[in-house]
MARLO-21122 format. One record per residue: residue in one letter; x, y, z of N, C-alpha, C in turn. Coordinates in steps of 0.02 Angstrom, whole numbers, padded with zeros to 5 digits, always signed. Layout:
BEGIN
aXYZXYZXYZ ...
// end
This chain:
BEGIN
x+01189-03144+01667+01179-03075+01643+01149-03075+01574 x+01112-03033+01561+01068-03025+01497+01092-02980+01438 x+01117-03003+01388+01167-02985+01350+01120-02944+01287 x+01128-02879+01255+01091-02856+01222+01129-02840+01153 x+01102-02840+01100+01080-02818+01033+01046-02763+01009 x+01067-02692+00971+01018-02632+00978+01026-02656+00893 x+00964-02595+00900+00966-02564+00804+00977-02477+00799 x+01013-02478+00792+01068-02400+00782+01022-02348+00720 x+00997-02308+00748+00961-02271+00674+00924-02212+00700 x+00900-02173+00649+00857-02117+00669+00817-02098+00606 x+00743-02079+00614+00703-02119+00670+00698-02198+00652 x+00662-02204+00696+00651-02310+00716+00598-02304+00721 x+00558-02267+00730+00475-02304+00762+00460-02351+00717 x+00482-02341+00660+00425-02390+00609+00448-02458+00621 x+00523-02462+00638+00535-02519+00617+00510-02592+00641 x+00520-02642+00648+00495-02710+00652+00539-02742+00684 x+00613-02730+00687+00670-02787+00661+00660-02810+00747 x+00652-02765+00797+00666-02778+00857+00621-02846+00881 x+00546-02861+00846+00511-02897+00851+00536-02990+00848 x+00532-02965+00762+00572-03048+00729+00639-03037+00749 x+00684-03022+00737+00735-03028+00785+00730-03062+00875 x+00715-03045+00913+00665-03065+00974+00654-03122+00949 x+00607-03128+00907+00584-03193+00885+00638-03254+00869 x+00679-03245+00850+00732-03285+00829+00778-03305+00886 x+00806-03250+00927+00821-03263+00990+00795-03308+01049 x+00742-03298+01054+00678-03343+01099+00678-03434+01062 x+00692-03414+00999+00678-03493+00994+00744-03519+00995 x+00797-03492+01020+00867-03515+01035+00854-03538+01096 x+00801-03491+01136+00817-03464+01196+00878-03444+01221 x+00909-03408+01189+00978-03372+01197+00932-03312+01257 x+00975-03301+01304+00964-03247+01344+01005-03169+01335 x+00943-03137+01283+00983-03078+01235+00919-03050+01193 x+00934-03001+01236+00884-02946+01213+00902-02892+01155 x+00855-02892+01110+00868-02854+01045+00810-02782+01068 x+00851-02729+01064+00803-02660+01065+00830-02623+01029 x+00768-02564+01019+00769-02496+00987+00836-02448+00998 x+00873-02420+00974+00915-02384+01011+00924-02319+00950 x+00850-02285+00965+00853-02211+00934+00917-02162+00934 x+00954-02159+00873+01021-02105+00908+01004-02087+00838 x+01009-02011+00872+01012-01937+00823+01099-01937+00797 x+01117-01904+00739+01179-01915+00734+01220-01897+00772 x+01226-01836+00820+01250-01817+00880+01279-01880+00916 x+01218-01925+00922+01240-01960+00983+01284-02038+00958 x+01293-02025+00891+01301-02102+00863+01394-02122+00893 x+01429-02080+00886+01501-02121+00926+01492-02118+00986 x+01425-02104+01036+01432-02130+01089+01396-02199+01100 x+01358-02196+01059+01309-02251+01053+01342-02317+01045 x+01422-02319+00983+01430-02335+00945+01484-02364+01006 x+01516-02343+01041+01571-02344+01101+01540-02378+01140 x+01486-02368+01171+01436-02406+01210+01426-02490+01194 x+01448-02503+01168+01444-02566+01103+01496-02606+01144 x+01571-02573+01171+01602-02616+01182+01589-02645+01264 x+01543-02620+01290+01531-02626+01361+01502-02709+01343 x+01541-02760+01413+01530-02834+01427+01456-02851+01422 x+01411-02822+01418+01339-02839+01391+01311-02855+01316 x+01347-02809+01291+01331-02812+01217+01370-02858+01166 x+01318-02875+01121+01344-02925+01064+01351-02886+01010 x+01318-02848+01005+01325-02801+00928+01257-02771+00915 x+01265-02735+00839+01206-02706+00823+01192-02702+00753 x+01136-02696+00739+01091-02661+00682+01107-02587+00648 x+01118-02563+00598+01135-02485+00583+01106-02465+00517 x+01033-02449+00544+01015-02402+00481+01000-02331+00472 x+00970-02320+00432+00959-02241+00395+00953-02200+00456 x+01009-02155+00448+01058-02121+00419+01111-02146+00420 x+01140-02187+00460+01204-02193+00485+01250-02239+00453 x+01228-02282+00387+01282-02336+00390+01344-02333+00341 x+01350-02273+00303+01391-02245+00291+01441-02216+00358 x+01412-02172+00400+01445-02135+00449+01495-02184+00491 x+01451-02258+00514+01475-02277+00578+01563-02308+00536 x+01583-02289+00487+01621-02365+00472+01685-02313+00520 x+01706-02251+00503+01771-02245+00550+01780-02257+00615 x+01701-02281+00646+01704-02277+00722+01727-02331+00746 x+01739-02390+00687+01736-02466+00702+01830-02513+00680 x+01827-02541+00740+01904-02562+00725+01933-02596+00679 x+01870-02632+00630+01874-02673+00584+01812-02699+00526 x+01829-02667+00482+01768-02682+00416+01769-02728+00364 x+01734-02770+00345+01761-02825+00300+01762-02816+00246 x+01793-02839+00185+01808-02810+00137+01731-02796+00081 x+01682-02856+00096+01626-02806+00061+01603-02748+00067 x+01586-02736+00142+01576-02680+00171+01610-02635+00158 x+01679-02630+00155+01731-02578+00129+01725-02554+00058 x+01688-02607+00028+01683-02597-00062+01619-02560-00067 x+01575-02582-00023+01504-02554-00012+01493-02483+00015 x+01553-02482+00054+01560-02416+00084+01484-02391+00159 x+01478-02452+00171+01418-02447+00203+01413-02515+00251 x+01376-02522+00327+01379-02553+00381+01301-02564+00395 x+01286-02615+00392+01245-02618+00433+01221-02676+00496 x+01298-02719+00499+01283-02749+00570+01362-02735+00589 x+01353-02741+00653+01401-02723+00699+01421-02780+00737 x+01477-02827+00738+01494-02880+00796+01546-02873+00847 x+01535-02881+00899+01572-02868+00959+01613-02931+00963 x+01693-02912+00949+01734-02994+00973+01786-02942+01021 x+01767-02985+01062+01831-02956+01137+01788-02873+01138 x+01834-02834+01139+01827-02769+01155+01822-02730+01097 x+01834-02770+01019+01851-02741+00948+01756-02740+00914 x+01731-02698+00875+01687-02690+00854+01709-02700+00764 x+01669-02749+00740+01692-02772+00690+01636-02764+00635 x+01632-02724+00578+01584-02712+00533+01566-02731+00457 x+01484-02748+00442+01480-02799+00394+01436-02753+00351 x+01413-02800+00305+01344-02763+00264+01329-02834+00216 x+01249-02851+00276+01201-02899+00232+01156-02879+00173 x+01163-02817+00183+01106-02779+00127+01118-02805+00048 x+01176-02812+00037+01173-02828-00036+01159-02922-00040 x+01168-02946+00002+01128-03023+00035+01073-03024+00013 x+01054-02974+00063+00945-02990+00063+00945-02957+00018 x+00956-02923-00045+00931-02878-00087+00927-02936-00142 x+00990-02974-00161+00981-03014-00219+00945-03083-00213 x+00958-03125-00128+00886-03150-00116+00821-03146-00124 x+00794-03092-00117+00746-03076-00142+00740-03052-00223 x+00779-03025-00257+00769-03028-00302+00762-03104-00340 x+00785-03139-00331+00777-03218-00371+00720-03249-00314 x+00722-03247-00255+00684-03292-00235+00599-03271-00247 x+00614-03214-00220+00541-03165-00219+00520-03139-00286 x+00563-03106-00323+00531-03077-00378+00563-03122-00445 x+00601-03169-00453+00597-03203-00490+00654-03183-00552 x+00692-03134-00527+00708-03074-00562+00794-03100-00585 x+00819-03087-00623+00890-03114-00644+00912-03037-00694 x+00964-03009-00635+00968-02940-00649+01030-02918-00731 x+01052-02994-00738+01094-02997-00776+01072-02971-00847 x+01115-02899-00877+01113-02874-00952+01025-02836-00942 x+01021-02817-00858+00929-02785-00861+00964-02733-00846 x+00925-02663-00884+00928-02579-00855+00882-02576-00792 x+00906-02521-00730+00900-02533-00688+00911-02461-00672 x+00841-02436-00622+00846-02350-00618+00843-02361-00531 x+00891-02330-00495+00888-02341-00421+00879-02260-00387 x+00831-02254-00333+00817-02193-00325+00835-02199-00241 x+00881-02149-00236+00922-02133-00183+01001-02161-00182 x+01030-02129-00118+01099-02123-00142+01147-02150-00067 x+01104-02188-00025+01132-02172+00045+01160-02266+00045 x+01158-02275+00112+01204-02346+00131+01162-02411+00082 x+01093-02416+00088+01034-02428+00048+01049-02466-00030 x+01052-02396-00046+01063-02397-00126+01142-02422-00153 x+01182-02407-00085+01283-02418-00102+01258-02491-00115 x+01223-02535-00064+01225-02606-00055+01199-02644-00134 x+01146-02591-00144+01090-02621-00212+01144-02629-00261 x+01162-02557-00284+01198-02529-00349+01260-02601-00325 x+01311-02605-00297+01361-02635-00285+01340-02727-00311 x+01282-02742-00273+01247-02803-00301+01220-02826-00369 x+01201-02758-00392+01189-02751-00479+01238-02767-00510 x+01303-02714-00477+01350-02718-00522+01403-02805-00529 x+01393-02832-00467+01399-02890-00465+01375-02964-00510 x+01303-02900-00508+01271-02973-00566+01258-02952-00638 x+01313-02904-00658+01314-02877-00710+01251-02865-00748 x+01219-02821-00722+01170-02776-00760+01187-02734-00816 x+01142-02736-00848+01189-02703-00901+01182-02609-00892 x+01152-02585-00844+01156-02524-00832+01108-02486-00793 x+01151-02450-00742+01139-02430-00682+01101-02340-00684 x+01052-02308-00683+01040-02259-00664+01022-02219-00594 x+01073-02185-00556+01072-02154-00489+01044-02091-00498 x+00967-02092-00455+00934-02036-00464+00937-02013-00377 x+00941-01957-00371+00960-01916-00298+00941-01846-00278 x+00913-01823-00229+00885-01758-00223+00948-01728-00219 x+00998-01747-00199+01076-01693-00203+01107-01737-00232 x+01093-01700-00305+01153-01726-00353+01220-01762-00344 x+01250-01709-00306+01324-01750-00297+01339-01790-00269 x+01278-01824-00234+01293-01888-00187+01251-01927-00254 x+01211-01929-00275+01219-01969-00342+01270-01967-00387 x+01321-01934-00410+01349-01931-00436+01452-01971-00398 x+01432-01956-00332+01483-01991-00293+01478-02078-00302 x+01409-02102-00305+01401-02157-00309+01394-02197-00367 x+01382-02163-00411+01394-02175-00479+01448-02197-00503 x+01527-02149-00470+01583-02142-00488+01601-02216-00465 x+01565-02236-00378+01619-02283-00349+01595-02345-00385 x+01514-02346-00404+01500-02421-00431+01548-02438-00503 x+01547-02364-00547+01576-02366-00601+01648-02388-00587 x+01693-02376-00536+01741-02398-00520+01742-02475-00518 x+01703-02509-00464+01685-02566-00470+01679-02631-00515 x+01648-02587-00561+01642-02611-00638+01709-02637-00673 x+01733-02566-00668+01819-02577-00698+01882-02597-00668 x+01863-02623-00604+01920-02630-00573+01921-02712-00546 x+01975-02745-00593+01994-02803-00603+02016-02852-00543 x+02016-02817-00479+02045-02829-00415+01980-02854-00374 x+01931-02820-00400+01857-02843-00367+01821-02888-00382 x+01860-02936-00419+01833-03020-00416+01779-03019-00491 x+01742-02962-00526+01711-02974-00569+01719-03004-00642 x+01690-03055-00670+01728-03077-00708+01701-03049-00781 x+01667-02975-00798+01644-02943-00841+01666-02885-00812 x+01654-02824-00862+01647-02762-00835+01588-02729-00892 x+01524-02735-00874+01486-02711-00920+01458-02652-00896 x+01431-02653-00850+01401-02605-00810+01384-02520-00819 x+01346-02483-00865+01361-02435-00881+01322-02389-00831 x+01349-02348-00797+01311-02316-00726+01323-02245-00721 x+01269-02211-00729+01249-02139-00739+01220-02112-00679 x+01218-02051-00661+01177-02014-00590+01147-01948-00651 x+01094-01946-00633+01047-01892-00662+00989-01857-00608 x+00959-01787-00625+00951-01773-00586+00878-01772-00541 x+00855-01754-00482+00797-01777-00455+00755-01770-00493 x+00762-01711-00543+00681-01686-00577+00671-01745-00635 x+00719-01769-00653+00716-01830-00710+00666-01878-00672 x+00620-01886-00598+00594-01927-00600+00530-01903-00612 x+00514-01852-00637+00460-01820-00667+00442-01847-00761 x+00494-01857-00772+00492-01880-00846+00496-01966-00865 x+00436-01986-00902+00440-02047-00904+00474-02071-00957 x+00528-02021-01006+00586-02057-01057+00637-02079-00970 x+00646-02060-00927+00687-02113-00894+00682-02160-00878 x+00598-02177-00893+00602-02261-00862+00567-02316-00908 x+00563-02257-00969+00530-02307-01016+00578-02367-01039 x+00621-02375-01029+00661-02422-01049+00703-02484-01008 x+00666-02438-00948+00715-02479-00906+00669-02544-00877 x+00693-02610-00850+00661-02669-00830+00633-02680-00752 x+00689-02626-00712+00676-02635-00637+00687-02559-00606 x+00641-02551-00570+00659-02482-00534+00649-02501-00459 x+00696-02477-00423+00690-02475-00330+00719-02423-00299 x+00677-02416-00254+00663-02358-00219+00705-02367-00145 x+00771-02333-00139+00822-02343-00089+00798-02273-00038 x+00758-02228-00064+00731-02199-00008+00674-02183+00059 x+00667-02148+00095+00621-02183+00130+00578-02127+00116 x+00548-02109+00068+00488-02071+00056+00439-02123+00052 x+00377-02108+00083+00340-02142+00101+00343-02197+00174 x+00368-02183+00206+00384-02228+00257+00343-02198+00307 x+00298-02259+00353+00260-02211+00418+00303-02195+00468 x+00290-02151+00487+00325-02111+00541+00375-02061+00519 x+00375-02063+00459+00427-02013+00441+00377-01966+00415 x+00436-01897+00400+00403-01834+00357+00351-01832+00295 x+00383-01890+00264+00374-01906+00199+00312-01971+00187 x+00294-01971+00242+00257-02035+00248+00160-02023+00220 x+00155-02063+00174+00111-02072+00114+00133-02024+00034 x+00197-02014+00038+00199-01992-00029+00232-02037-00051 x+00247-02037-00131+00285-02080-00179+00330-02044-00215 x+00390-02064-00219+00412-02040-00271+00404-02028-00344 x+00381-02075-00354+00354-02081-00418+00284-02057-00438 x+00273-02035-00496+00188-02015-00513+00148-02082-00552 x+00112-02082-00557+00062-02136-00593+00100-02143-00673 x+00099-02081-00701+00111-02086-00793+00182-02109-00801 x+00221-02092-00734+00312-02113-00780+00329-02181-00765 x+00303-02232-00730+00285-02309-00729+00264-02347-00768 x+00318-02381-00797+00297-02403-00871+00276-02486-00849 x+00217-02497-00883+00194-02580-00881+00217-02618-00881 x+00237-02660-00847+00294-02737-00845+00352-02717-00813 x+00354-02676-00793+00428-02658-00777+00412-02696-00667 x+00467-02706-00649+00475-02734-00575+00489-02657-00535 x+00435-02655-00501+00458-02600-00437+00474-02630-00379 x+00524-02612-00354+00551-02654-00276+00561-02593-00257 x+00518-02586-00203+00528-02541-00147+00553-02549-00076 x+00616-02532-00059+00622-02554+00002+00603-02535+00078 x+00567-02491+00055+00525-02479+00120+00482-02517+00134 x+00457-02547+00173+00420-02598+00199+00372-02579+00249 x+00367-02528+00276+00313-02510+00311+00268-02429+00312 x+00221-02445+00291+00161-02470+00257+00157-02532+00211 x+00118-02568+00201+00120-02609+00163+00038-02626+00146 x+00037-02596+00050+00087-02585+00027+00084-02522+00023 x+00156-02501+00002+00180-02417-00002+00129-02379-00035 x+00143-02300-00034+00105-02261-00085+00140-02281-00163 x+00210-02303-00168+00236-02316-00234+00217-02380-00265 x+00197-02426-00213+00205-02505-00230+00097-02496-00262 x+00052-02438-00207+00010-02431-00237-00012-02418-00317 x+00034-02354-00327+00029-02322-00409+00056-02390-00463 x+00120-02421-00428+00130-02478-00461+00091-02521-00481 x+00060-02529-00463+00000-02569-00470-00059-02560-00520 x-00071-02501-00505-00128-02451-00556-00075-02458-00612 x-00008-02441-00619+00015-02437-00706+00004-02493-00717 x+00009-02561-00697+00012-02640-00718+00088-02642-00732 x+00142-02637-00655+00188-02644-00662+00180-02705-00595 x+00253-02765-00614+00253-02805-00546+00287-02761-00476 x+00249-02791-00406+00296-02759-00373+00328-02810-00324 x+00380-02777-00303+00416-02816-00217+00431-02757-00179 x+00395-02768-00115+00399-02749-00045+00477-02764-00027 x+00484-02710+00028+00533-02724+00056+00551-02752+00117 x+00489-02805+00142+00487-02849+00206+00538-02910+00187 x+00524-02916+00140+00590-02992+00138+00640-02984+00127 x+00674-02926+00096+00739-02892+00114+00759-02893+00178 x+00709-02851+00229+00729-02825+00276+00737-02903+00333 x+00706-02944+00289+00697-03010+00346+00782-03055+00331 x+00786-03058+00269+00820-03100+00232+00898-03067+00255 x+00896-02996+00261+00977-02976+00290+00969-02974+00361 x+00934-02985+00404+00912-02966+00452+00956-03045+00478 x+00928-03090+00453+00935-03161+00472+01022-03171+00451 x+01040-03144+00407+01120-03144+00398+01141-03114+00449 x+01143-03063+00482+01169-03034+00517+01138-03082+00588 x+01100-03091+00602+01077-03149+00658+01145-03205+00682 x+01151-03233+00619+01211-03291+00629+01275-03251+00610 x+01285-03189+00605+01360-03166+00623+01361-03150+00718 x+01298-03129+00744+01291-03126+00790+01306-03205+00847 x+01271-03254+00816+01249-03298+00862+01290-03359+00834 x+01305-03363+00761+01361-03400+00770+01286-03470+00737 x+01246-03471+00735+01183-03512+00712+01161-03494+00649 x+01105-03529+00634+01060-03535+00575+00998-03501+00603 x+01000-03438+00530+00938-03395+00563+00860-03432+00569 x+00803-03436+00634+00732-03476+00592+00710-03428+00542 x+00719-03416+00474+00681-03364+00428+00623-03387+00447 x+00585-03453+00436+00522-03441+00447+00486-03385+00475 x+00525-03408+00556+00492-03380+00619+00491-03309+00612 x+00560-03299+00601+00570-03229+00571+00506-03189+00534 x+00509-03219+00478+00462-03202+00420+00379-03186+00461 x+00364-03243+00499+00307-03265+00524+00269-03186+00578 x+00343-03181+00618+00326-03131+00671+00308-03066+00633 x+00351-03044+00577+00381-02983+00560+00295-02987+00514 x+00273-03022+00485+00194-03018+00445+00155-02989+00513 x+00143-03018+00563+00114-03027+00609+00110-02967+00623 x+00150-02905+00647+00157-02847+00654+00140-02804+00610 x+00161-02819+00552+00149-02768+00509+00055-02773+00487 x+00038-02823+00501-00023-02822+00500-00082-02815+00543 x-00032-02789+00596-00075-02744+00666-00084-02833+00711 x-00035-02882+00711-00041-02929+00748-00030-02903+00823 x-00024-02965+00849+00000-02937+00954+00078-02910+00946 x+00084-02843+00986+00157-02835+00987+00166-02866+01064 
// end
């Protein structure tokens, strides 16, 4: 019997993961199929229930949902619980058990890819959803010296602000500093470039600009409030490169895409699945391949 793997989200068209994923599987030759599994939020605790049926190994959970899915699940691990956010799902016995690689592939790539050592750097993060819980939570880990949460609804910037700031100060969460100074301000502040003149790294946790979505070819950002030298990491990854990672460019700021994120947690969550060593290569290899109009 042919045992399957979904990716839990709404919308999906853009995404990739079903590809390199596939890809990784095949060179197990594990017999296990990884697909799309479009669910509107309506349909997500059925989707999510569906999980425990004898076919399935688990799943993928992104935007919107990886905040939502954690009450549906019998067991969350304690990053994930700190993160407040899910985005792989493992099936043991009949129990659905929930993780979050995102803050994984986020700081991988930051040292491997961008070279970047977030320690005592200001740091402006734009959006407020499962995304940004994983980033901010990883910052605050590698003690940055200060966090800005920018959000089209304030109070979910300002919710997340509170929990990283918690984080910071709370002596139970393994950190062996508490420097972290973490503010939420509001959307129109990304109109003004005193917010980022100072800061070293800015990333973009939302999916403006993403194809297939609403928002797809705009940027958040304008050309003038992008200050020179500063690191843009955008985690949207498809288009490539973004309308933001474009303007980035024109200011003479560095950038990082969000393909090796998406590869680098992608492959963590692989070996919670399979119990193996993810091929990143192959991974890496397929997921270029596509995004650059290769064979699907």
């Amino acid at each position: 019997m042919s045992r399957y793997i979904g990716l839990i989200g709404y919308p999906i068209k853009h995404s990739i993961s079903p590809y390199f994923q596939q890809a990784a599987l095949d060179y197990y030759q594990l017999d296990i199929c990884y697909e799309a599994w479009e669910t509107e939020p309506a349909q997500l605790q059925d989707i999510v229930n569906n999980l425990r049926k004898p076919q399935n190994v688990g799943a993928n959970v992104t935007t919107p949902h990886k905040e939502a899915v954690l009450p549906l699940l019998n067991e969350v691990d304690d990053l994930a619980l700190s993160i407040g956010a899910v985005n792989t799902i493992v099936k043991k016995g009949d129990r659905l058990l929930g993780f979050n690689s995102d803050a994984y592939g986020f700081i991988e790539v930051l040292d491997k890819e961008g070279h970047f050592d977030p320690e005592g750097k200001r740091v402006v993060i734009l959006g407020a959803g499962g995304a940004a819980r994983a980033v901010g939570f990883a910052l605050v880990q590698k003690n940055a010296s200060s966090l800005a949460i920018i959000n089209r609804t304030f109070e979910r910037a300002q919710t997340l602000a509170d929990s990283l700031a918690s984080y910071s100060t709370d002596s139970s969460s393994g950190l062996e500093t508490a420097k972290t100074e973490v503010v939420a301000l509001p959307w129109q502040s990304l109109g003004s470039h005193q917010t980022f003149s100072h800061c070293h790294l800015i990333i973009n946790c939302t999916t403006m600009g993403m194809k297939h979505s609403s928002q797809e070819g705009q940027s958040p950002l304008s050309l003038e409030v992008i200050p020179r030298g500063v690191l843009v990491y955008d985690l949207v990854y498809n288009p490539w490169p973004t309308p933001l990672l474009k303007l980035a460019q024109k200011a003479g700021a560095d950038i990082l895409g969000g393909l090796p994120m998406l590869v680098y947690q992608g492959a963590a969550s692989f070996k919670l699945w399979t119990g193996r060593e993810a091929p990143v290569d192959i991974m890496f290899s397929r997921a270029k391949e596509i995004l650059t109009g290769g064979k699907r």
